[in-house]
C-alpha positions as CSV (number, residue, x, y, z in Angstrom):
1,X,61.5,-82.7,83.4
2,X,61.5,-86.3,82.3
3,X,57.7,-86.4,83.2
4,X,57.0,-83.6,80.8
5,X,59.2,-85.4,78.1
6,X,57.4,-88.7,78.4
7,X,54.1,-86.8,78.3
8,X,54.7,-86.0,74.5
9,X,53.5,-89.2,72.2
10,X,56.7,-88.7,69.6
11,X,59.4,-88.3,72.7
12,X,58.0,-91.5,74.5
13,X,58.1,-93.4,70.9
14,X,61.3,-92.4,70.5
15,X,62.4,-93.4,74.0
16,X,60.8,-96.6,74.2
17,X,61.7,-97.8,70.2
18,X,65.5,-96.5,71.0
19,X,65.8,-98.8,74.2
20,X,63.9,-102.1,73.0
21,X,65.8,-101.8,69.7
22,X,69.3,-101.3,70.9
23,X,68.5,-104.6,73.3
24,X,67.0,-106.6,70.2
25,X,70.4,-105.8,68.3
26,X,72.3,-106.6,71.2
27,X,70.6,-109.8,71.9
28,X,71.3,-110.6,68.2
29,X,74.7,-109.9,68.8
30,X,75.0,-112.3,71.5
31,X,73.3,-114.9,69.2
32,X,76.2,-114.5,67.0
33,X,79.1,-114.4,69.8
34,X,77.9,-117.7,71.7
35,X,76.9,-119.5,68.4
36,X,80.4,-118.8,67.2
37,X,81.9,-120.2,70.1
38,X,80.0,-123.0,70.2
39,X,80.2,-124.2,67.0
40,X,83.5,-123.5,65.8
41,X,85.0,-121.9,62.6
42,X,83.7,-124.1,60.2
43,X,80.1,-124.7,61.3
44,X,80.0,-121.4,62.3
45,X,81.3,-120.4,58.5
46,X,77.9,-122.2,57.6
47,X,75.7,-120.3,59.6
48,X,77.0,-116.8,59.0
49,X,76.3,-118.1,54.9
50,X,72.8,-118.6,55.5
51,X,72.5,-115.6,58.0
52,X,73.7,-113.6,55.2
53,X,71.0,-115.4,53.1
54,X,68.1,-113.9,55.6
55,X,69.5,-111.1,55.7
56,X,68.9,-110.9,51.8
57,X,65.6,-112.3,52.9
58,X,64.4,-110.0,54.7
59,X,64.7,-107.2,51.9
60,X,60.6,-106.8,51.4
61,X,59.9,-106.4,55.5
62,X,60.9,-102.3,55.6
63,X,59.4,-101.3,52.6
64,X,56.5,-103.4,53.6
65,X,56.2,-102.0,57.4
66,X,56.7,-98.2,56.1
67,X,53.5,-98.9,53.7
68,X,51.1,-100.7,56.5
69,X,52.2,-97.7,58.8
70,X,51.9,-94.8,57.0
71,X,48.3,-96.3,55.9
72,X,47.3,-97.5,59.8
73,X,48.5,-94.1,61.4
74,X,45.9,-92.6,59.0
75,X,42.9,-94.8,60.0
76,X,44.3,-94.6,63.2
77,X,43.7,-90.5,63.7
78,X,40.1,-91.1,62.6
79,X,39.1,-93.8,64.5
80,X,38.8,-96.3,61.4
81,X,39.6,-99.4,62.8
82,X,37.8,-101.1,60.9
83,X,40.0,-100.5,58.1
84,X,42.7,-101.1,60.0
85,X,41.4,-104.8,60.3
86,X,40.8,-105.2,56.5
87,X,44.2,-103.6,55.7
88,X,46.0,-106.0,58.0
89,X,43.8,-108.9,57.0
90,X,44.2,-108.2,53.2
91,X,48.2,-108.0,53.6
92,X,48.8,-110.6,55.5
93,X,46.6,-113.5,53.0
94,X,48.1,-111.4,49.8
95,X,51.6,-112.1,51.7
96,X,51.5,-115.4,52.4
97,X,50.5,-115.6,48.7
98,X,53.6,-114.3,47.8
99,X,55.9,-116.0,50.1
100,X,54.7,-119.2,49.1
101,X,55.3,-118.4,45.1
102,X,59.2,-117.2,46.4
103,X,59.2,-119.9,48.6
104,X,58.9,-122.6,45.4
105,X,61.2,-120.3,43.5
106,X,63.7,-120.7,46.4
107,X,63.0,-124.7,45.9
108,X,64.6,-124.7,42.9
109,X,67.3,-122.4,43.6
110,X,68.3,-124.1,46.5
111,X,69.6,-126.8,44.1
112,X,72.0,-124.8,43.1
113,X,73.0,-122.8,46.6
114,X,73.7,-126.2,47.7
115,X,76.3,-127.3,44.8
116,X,78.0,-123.3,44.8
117,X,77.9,-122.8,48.9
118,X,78.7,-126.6,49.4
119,X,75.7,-126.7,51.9
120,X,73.4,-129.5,52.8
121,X,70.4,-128.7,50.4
122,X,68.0,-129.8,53.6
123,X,69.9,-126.7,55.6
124,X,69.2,-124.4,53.0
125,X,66.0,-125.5,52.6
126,X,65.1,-125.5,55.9
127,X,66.2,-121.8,56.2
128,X,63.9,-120.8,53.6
129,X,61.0,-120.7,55.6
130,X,61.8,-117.4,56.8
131,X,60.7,-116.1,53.9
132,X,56.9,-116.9,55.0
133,X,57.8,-114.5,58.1
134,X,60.0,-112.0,56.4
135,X,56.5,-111.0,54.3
136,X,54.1,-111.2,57.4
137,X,55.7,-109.4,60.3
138,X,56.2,-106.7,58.9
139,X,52.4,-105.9,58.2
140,X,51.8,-107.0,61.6
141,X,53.9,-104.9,62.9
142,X,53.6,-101.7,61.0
143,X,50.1,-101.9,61.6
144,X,51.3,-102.3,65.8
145,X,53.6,-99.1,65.0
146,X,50.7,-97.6,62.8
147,X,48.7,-97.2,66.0
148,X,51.6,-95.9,68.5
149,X,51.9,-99.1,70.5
150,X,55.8,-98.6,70.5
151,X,55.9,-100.4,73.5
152,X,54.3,-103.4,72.1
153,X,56.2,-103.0,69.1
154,X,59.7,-102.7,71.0
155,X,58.4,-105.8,73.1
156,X,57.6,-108.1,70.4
157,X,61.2,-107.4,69.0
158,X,62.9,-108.3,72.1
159,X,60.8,-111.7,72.7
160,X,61.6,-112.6,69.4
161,X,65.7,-112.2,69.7
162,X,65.6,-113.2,73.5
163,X,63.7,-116.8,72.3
164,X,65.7,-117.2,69.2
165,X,68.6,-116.9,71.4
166,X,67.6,-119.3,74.0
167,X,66.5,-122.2,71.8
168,X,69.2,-121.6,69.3
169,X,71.8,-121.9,71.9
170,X,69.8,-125.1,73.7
171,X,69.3,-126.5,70.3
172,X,73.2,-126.6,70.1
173,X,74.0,-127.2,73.6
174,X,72.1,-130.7,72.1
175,X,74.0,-131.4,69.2
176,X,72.1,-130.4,67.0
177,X,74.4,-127.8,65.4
178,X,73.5,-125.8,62.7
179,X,70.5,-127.0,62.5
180,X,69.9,-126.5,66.1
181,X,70.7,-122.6,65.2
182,X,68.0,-122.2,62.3
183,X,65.6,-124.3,64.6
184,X,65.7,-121.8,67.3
185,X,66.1,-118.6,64.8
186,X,62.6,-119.6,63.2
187,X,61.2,-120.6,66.8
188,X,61.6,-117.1,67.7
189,X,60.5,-115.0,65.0
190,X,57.3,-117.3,65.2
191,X,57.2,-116.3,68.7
192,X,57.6,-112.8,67.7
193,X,54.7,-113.3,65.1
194,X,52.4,-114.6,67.6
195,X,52.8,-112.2,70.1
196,X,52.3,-109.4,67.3
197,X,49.4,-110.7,66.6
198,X,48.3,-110.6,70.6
199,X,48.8,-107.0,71.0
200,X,47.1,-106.0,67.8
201,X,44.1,-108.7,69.3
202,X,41.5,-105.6,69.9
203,X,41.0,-105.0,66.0
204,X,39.5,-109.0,66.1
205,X,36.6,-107.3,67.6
206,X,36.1,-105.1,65.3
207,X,34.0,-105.1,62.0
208,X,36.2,-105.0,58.8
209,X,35.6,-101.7,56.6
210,X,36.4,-102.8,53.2
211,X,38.5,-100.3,51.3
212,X,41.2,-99.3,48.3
213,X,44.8,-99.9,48.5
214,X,45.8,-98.9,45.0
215,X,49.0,-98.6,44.1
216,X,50.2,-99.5,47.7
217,X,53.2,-101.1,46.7
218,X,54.1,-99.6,43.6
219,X,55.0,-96.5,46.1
220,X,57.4,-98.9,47.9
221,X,60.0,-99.8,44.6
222,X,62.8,-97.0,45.3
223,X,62.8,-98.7,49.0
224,X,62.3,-101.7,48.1
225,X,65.2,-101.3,45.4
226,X,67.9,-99.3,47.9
227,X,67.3,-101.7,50.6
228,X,68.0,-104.9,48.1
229,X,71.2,-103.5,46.7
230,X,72.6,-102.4,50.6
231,X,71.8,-105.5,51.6
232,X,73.2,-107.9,49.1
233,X,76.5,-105.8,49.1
234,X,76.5,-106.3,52.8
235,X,76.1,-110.0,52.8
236,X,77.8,-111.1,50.0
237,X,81.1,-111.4,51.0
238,X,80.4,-113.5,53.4
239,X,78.8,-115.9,50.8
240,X,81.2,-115.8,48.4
241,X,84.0,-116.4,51.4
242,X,82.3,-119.7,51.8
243,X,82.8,-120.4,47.6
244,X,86.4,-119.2,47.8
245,X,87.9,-120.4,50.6
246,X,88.0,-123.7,53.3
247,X,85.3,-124.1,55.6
248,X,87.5,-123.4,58.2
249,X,88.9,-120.1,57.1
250,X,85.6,-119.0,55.7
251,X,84.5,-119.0,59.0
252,X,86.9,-117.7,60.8
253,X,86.2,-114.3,58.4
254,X,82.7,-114.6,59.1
255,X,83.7,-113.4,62.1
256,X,85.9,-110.4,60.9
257,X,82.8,-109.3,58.7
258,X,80.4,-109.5,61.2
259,X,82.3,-107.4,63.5
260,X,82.9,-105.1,60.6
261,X,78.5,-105.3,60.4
262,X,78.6,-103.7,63.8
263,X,79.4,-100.7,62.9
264,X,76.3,-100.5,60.2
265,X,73.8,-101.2,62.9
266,X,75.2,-99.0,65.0
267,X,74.9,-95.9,62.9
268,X,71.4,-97.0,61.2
269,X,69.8,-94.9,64.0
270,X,70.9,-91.8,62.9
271,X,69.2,-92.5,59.1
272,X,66.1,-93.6,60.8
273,X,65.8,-90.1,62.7
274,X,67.3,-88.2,59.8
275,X,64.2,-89.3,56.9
276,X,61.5,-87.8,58.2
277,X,63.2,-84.4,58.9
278,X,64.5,-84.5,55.7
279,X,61.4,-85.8,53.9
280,X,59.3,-83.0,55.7
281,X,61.8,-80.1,54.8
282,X,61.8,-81.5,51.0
283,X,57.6,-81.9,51.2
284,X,57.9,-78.0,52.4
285,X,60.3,-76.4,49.8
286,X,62.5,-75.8,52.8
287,X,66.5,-76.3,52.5
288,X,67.6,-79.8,53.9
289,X,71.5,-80.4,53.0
290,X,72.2,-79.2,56.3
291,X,70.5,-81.8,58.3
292,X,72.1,-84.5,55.8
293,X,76.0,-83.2,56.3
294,X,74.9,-82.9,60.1
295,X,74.0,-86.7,60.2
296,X,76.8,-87.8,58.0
297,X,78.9,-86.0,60.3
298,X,77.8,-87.8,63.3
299,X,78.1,-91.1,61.4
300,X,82.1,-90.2,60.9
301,X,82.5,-89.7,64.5
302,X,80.7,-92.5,65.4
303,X,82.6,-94.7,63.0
304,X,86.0,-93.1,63.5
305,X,85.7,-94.4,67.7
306,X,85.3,-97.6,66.8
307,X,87.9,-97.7,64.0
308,X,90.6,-96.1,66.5
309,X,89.6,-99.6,69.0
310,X,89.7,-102.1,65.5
311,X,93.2,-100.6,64.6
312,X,94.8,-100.9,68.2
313,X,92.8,-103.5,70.0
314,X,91.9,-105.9,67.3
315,X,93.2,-108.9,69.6
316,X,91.4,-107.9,72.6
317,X,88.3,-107.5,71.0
318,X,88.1,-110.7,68.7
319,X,89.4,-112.8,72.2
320,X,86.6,-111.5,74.3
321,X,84.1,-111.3,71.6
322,X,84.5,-114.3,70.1
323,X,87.6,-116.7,71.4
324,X,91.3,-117.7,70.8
325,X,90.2,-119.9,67.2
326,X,89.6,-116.3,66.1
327,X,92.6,-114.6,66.3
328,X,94.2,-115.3,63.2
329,X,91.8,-112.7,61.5
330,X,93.5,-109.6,64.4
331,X,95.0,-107.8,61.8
332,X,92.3,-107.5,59.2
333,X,89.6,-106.1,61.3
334,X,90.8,-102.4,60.6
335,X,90.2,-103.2,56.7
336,X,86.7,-104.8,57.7
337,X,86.0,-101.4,59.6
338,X,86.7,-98.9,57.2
339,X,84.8,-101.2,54.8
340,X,81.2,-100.6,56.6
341,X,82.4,-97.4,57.7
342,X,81.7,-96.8,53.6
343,X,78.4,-98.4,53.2
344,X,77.3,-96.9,56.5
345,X,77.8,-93.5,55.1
346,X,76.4,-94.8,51.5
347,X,73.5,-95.8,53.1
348,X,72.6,-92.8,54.5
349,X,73.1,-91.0,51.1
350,X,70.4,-93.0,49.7
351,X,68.2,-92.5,52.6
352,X,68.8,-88.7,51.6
353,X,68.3,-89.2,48.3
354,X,65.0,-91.1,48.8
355,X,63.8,-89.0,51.8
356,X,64.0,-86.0,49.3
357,X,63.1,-87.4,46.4
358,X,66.4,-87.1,44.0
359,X,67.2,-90.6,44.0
360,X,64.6,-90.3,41.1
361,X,66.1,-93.9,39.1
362,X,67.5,-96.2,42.3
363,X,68.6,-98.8,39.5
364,X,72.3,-97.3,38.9
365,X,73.3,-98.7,42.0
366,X,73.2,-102.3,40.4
367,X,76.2,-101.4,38.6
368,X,78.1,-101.2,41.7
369,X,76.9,-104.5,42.4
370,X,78.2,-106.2,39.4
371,X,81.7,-104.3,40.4
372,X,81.9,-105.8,43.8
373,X,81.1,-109.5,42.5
374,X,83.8,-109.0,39.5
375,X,86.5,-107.7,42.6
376,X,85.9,-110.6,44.5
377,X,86.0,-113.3,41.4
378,X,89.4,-111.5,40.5
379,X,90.8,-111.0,44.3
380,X,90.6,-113.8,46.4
381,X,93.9,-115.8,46.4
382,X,94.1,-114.3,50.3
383,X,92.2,-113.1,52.8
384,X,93.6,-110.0,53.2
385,X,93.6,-109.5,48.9
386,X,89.7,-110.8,49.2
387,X,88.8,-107.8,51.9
388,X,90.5,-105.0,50.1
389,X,88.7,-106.0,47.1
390,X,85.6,-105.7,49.6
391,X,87.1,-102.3,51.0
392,X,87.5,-101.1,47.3
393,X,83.6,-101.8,46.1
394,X,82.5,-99.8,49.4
395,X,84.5,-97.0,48.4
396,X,83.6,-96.7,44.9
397,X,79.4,-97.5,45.8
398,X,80.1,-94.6,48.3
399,X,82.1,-92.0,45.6
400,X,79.2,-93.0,42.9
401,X,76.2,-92.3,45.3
402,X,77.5,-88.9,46.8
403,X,78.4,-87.4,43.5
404,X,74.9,-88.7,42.1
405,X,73.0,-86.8,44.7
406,X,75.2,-84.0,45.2
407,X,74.7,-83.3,40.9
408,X,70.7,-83.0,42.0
409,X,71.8,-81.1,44.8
């Protein structure tokens, strides 16, 4: 039985991507557990800031890797690997490109992230060299997913968050602190660069086959805009925590949000396997709701387990998780929950509404942004005032995207 599952291409994709992802999250969740502990509250307030800032970061890398997939799958079926080559060659010098014109814009914002976030400039600085990597793994390794190397794909993932995690943790160990965390954090995505780059090494043999691109990422916009707007209300509590409050308690909510942040990347499974059932239905004038209301259903079950363990064990779980210097946050992390229990379930609403094409005009969704940055500049005069005005803008992004695509529904 398992032998006849594996023998299908999709079931062994699926298998391999589900296992090396889940230990890639979890190895990143470790990163965050031992660098709290290690650092403190306060240093570890800093850290979560600028985590929040890659996270923002990292914004082009999906919309990116869907392009150089869906474009290397299609050489891929007819043998063109020569294209292949040029695609992944073009992308990758027109991305560096890129990352170094954001990269001088980030320069001269960094002036200012410094003075708002009350971070060393040189720390912020130093972070932004992500941004060469969030533009060039992802062609690397859509072009890896492109072809059906899943387990090459899954593989470089998991050296990437195992290294970062080792020479993060060593850096500190050596007293080198923050610093010591964004030293081993870039270490290992370079890692994970390189060794993308190793398992795509058979196309170096191969004669490039120039061809057209056009219009390549002008397809990618909606994505591109979704993902932005999910991702900057997911992070920017955390940032404006650090404007708002002491280092000390900024941190120690870090902590409460990024438990909160659990519960996102433990649903964003169910979206991933939901699109291209959806998109294909749509593409075939076939009725789709169904599938949609039978993956937000799992994504309320899924939530509504862990929120039963946030509202009775908050202690247990913050103890274990993350240590005594914690605690104080207990009885907030049911708020946290429900929270990205909402933009879990608002996320997959837009996923629905790109994979069937009615989010026709994305841009609405800055509105909500605006409302969640006015709630936080009006409620923050405690903790628990500053994450019900969080709780609040999840609910309303979540009310204004459901009744958007249920009108085009």
């Amino acid at each position: 039985m398992f032998k006849k599952i594996l023998s299908n291409d999709l079931n062994k994709g699926i298998i391999i991507l589900f296992i090396t992802i889940n230990i890639f999250n979890f190895l990143n969740f470790v990163f965050h557990f031992s660098t709290a502990r290690l650092l403190g509250p306060a240093d570890y307030g800093v850290l979560a800031v600028l985590m929040a800032i890659v996270n923002i970061y990292g914004v082009p890398a999906e919309a990116i890797q869907n392009m150089i997939t869906k474009y290397s799958s299609k050489f891929n079926s007819k043998k063109e690997y020569g294209k292949i080559k040029f695609l992944m060659g073009k992308s990758l010098r027109k991305s560096l490109r890129i990352a170094s014109y954001v990269f001088i814009f980030l320069f001269i914002l960094t002036f200012f992230l410094s003075w708002f976030l009350k971070i060393s400039f040189w720390l912020i600085l130093f972070t932004n060299l992500i941004i060469f990597f969030s533009f060039s793994i992802p062609t690397i390794r859509g072009v890896l997913q492109g072809r059906k190397k899943f387990l090459q794909l899954g593989m470089s993932m998991v050296i990437e968050s195992g290294l970062k995690l080792f020479f993060a943790l060593s850096f500190i160990v050596f007293g080198f602190k923050v610093f010591g965390a964004i030293g081993g954090m870039l270490m290992g995505i370079f890692a994970g660069l390189i060794f993308s780059l190793y398992f795509n090494k058979d196309l170096l043999n191969k004669k490039e086959e120039e061809t057209s691109f056009n219009g390549i990422y002008l397809r990618s916009v909606k994505y591109f805009v979704v993902t932005f707007v999910v991702l900057l209300f997911f992070s920017l509590d955390i940032i404006f925590a650090r404007k708002f409050f002491s280092a000390e308690i900024a941190g120690q909510y870090a902590v409460l949000s990024m438990l909160g942040k659990m519960i996102y990347f433990s649903t964003l499974a169910v979206g991933k396997t939901m699109f291209p059932l959806t998109s294909e239905k749509s593409g075939n004038g076939k009725e789709s709701f169904k599938l949609f209301k039978k993956s937000l259903g799992i994504i309320i079950v899924l939530c509504a387990i862990v929120l039963i363990f946030y509202a009775f064990f908050p202690e247990m779980i913050i103890k274990i998780l993350y240590g005594k210097q914690y605690l104080s946050m207990a009885n907030f992390l049911i708020f946290s929950g429900i929270s990205l229990t909402f933009l879990s379930l608002t996320n997959l609403i837009l996923i629905y509404g790109l994979s069937t094409n009615r989010l026709k005009n994305p841009y609405y969704l800055f509105i909500f942004l605006a409302i969640e940055i006015l709630l936080f500049y009006l409620f923050h005069s405690t903790i628990l005032e500053y994450i019900l005005a969080f709780m609040v803008s999840n609910i309303i992004i979540f009310i204004g995207s459901f009744l958007f695509i249920k009108k085009h529904e």
